[in-house]
C-alpha positions as CSV (number, residue, x, y, z in Angstrom):
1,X,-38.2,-6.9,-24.6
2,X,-38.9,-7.8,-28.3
3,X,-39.9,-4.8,-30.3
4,X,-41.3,-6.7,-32.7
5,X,-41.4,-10.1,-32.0
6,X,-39.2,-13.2,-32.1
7,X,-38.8,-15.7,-35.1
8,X,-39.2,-19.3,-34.7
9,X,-35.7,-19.5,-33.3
10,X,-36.6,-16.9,-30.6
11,X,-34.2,-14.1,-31.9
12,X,-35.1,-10.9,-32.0
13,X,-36.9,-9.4,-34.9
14,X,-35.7,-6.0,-34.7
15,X,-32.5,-6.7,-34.1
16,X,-31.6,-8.9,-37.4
17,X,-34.1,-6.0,-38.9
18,X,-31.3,-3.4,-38.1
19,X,-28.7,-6.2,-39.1
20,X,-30.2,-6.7,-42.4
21,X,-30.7,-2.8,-43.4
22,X,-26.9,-2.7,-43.0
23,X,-26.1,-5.2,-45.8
24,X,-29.4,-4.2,-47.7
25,X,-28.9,-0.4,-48.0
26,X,-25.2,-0.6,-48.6
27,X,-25.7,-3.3,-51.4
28,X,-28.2,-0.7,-53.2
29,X,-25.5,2.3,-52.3
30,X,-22.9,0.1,-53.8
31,X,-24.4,-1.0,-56.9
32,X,-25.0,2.8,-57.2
33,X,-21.5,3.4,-57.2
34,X,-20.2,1.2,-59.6
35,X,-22.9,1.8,-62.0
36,X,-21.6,5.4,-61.6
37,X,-18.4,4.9,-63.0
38,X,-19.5,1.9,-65.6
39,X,-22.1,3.9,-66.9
40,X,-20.5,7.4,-66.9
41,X,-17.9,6.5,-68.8
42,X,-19.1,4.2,-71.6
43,X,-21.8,6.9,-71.9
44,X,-19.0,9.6,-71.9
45,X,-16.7,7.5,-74.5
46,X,-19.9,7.1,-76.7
47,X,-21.1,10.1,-76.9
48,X,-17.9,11.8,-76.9
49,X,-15.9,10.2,-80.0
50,X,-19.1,9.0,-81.7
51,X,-18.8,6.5,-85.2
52,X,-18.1,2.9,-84.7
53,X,-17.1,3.8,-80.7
54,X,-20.7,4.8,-80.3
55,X,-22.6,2.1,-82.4
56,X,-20.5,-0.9,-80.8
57,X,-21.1,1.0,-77.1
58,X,-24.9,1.1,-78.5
59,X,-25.3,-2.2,-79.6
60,X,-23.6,-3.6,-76.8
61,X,-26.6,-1.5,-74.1
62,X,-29.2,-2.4,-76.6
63,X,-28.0,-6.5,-76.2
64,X,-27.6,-6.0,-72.0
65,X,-31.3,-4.3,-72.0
66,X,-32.9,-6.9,-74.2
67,X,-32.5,-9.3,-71.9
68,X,-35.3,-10.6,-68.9
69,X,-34.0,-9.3,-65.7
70,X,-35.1,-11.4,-63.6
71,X,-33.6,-14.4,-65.9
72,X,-30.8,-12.6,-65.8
73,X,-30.3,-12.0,-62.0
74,X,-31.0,-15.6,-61.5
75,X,-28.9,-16.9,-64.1
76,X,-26.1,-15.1,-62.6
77,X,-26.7,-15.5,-59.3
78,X,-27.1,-19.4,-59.7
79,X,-23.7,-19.6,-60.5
80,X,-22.4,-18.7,-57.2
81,X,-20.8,-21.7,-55.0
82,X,-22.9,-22.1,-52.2
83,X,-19.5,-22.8,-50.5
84,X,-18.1,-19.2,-51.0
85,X,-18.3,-17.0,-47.8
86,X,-20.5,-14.6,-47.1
87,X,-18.4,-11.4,-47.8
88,X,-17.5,-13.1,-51.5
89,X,-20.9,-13.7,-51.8
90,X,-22.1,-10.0,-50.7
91,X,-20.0,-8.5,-53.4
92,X,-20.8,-11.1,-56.3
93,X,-24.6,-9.8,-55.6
94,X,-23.5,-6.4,-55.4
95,X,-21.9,-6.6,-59.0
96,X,-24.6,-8.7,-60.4
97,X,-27.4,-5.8,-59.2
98,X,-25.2,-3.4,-60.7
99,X,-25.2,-5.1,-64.1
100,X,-28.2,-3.3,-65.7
101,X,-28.3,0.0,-63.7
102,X,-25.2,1.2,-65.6
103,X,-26.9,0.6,-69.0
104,X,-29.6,3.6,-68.3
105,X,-27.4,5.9,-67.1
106,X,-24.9,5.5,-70.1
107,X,-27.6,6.8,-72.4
108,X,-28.7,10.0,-70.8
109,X,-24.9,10.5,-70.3
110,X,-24.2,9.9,-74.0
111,X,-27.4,12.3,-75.3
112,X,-25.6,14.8,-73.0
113,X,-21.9,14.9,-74.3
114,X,-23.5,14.7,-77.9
115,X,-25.2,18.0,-77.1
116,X,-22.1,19.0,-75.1
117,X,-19.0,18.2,-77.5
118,X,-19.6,21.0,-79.9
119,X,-19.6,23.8,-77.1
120,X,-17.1,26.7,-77.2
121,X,-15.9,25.5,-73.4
122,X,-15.1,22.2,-74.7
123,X,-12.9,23.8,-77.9
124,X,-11.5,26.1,-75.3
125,X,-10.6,22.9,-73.3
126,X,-9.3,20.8,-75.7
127,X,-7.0,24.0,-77.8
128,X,-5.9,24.5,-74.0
129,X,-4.1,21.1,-74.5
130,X,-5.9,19.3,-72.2
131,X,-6.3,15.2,-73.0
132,X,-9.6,13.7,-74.1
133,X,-10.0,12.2,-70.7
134,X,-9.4,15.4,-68.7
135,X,-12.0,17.6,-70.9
136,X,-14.7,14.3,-70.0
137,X,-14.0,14.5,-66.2
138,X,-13.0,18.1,-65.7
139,X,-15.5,19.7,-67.6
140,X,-18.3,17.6,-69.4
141,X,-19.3,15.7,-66.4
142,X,-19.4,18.4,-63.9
143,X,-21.3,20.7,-66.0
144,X,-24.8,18.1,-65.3
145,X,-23.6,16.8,-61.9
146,X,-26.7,17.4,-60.7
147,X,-28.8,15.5,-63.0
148,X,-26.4,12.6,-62.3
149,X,-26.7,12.9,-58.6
150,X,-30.4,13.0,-59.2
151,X,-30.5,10.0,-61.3
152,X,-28.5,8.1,-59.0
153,X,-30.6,8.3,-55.5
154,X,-33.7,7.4,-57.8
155,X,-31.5,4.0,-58.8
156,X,-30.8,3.3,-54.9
157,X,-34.5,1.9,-54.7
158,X,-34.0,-0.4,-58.0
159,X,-30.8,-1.5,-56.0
160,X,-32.4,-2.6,-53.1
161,X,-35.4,-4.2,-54.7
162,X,-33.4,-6.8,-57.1
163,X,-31.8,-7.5,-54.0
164,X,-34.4,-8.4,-51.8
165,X,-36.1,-10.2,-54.8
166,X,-32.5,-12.2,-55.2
167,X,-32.3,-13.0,-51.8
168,X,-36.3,-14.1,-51.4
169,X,-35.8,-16.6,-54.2
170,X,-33.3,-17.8,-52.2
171,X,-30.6,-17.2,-55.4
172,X,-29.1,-14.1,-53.6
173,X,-27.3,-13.9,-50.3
174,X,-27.9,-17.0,-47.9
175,X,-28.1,-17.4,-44.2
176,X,-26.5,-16.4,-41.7
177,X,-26.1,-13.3,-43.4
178,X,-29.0,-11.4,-42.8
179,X,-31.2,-8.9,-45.0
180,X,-34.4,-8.1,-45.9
181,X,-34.4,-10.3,-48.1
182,X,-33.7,-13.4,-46.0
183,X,-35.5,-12.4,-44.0
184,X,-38.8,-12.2,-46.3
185,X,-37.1,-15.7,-47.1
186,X,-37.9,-17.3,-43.8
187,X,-41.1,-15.9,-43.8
188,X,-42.5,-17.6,-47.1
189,X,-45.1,-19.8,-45.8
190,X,-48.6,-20.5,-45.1
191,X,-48.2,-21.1,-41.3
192,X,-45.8,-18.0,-40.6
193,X,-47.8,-15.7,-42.0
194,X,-51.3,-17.1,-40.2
195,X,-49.5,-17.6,-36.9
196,X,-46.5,-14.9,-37.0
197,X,-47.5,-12.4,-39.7
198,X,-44.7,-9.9,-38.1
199,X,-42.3,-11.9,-39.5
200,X,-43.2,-11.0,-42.7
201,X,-45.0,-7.5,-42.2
202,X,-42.0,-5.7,-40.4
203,X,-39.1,-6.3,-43.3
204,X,-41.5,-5.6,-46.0
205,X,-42.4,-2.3,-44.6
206,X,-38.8,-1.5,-43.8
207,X,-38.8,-2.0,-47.3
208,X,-41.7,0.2,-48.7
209,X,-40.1,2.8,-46.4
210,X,-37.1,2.9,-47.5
211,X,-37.6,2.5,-51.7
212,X,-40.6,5.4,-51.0
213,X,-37.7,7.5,-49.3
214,X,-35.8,7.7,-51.5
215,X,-37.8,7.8,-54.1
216,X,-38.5,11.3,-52.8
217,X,-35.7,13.0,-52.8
218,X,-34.8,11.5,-55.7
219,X,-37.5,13.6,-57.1
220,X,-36.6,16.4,-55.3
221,X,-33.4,16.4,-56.4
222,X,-34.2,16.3,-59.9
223,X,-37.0,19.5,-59.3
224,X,-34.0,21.0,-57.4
225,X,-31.5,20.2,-60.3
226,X,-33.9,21.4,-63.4
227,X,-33.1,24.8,-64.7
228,X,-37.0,25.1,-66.2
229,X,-38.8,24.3,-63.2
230,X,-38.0,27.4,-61.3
């Protein structure tokens, strides 16, 4: 019994839909993750030592954020062999999705520390001998978790969205690996969507679903995480 139809191949729709949220929600999770620790720590180096550190860290954000995305993403992702696996090929998108989340991030983490650096826990820190890098991770960054965490699931959605648009214009991950992007792909003309409109209605509401989830508790994690709103 197909669920929700068949594609033109006969396989089942629901199957390569459960398939594709695999690679397409772990791609957004991953990018997460490494903009995590890009952006944490050039925001944390910038705002912490400040002067030349922070204007090259700066200028360097400003540069990456000036640029189209889009262009960007496609420039990138046309420079992938077509011959490369697809496991090579899932973490090349992965990095290249990743490339302007960080950039964000950085900044509210540098506006933090520069409010942050001057606090008597951080003197206590650093005259109890403790290294640069330990008073950053053991005590700067855990005192806004929260905010981070916040930040982060609303960046999932962002993820997963420059993925899919990758992967529909046919720059981003290729068959047979499926996603929802593919399989929008496959789906991107006249006569599927007049005879089989499934094909394209089920991934793209597997995708409003999912970017609307999380955009959710995204928010309520931030409400959750703001000291004013209670």
């Amino acid at each position: 019994m197909y669920f929700l139809g068949a594609d033109r191949l006969g396989r089942d729709i629901f199957s390569r839909i459960v398939m594709g949220t695999r690679i397409s929600m772990s791609i957004g999770l991953v990018g997460v993750v490494v903009s995590l620790l890009i952006g944490v720590t050039l925001g944390g180096v910038s705002g912490y030592y400040g002067g030349w550190v922070d204007n090259l860290i700066q200028r360097l954000i400003e540069f990456i954020r000036s640029i189209p995305t889009i262009p960007l993403w496609m420039g990138l992702a046309a420079a992938i062999p077509l011959s490369w696996p697809p496991l090579r090929t899932y973490f090349i998108v992965t990095l290249i999705v990743s490339m302007i989340g960080w950039t964000s991030l950085a900044r509210e983490v540098r506006g933090k520390f520069l409010s942050l650096r001057n606090d008597e826990f951080i003197t206590a820190a650093r005259l109890d001998g403790l290294t640069d890098w330990e008073v950053i991770w053991k005590h700067m960054v855990p005192s806004f978790s929260s905010h981070i965490i916040a930040s982060l699931t609303l960046a999932v959605p962002l993820m997963i969205l420059a993925e899919t648009s990758l992967s529909f214009l046919g720059i981003g991950l290729q068959p047979p690996t499926v996603s929802w992007g593919t399989l929008l792909k496959e789906a991107q003309n006249i006569r599927t969507i007049i005879q089989a409109p499934w094909l394209l209605i089920a991934p793209g509401t597997m995708i409003v679903v999912a970017v609307l989830a999380l955009n959710f508790l995204g928010d309520g994690l931030r409400d959750a995480a703001d000291p004013n709103a209670h």
